[in-house]
C-alpha positions as CSV (number, residue, x, y, z in Angstrom):
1,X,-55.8,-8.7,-10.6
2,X,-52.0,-8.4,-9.4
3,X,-51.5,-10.7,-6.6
4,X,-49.9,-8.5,-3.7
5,X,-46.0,-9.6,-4.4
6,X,-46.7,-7.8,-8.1
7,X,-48.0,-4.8,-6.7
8,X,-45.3,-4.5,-3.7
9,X,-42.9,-5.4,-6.6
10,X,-44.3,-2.9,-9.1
11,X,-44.2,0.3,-6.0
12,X,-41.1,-0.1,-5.1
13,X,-39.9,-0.5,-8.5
14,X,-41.7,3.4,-9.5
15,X,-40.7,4.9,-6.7
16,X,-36.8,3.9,-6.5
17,X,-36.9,4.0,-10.6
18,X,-35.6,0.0,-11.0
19,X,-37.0,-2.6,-13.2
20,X,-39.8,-4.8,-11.5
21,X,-37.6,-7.9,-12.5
22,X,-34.5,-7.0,-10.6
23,X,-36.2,-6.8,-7.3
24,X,-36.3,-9.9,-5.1
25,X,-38.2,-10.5,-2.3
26,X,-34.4,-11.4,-0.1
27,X,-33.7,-7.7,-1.5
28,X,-33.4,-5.3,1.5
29,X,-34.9,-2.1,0.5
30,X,-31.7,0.2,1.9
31,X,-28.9,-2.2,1.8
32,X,-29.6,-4.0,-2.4
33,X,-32.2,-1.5,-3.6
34,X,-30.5,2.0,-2.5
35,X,-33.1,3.5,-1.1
36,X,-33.0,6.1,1.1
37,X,-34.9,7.7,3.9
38,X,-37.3,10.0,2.4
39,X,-37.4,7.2,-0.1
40,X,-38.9,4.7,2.6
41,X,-41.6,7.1,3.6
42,X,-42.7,7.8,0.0
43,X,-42.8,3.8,0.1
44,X,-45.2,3.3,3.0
45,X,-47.1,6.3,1.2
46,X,-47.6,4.6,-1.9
47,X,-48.4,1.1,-0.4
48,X,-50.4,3.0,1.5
49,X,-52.4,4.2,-1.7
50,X,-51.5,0.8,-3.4
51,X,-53.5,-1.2,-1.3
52,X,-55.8,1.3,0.4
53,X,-54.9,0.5,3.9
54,X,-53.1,3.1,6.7
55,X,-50.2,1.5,8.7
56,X,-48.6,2.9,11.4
57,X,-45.5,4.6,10.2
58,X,-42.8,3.0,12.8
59,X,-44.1,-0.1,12.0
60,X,-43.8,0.0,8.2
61,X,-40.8,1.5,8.5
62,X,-38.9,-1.2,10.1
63,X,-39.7,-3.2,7.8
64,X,-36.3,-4.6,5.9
65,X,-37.1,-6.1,3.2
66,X,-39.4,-7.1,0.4
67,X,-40.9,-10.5,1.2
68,X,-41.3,-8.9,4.4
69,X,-43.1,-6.1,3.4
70,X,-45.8,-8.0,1.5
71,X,-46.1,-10.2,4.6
72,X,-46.6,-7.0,6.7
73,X,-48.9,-5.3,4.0
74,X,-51.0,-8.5,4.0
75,X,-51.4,-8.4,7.8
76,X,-52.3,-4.6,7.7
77,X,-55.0,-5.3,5.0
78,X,-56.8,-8.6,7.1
79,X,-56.4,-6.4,10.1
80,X,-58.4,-3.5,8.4
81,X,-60.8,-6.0,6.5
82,X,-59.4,-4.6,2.6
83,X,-59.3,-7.3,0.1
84,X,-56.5,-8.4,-1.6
């Protein structure tokens, strides 16, 4: 099974059409990756899908960057007893 960086990786790379390989986990999702607002929330929908979890919307959404993101998503999933 994908470890939770792959699949993080893998989502964002779909929904902002990039290749899985040129995303870092330093890489800010507005500021290197180009993504835009309604691009964010389709980006908390899909992890939200992803990983089976719900996160509160604010929350995900001030979420910067990658390796951030998986740090949240991880959180959210312990919180809400999902395995990973």
């Amino acid at each position: 099974m994908a470890t939770v960086e792959q699949r993080v990786v893998n989502v964002t790379a779909k929904v902002l059409g990039l290749e899985p390989g040129r995303i870092k986990l330093t890489d800010s999702f507005s500021a290197d990756l180009g993504a835009e607002s309604v691009q964010s929330i389709e980006l908390v929908a899909n992890f939200e899908r992803e990983f089976g979890i719900e996160m509160d919307e604010e929350q995900a959404l001030s979420v910067d960057s990658v390796g951030a993101a998986i740090e949240f998503i991880t959180q959210v999933c312990k919180q809400q007893g999902v395995a990973i």
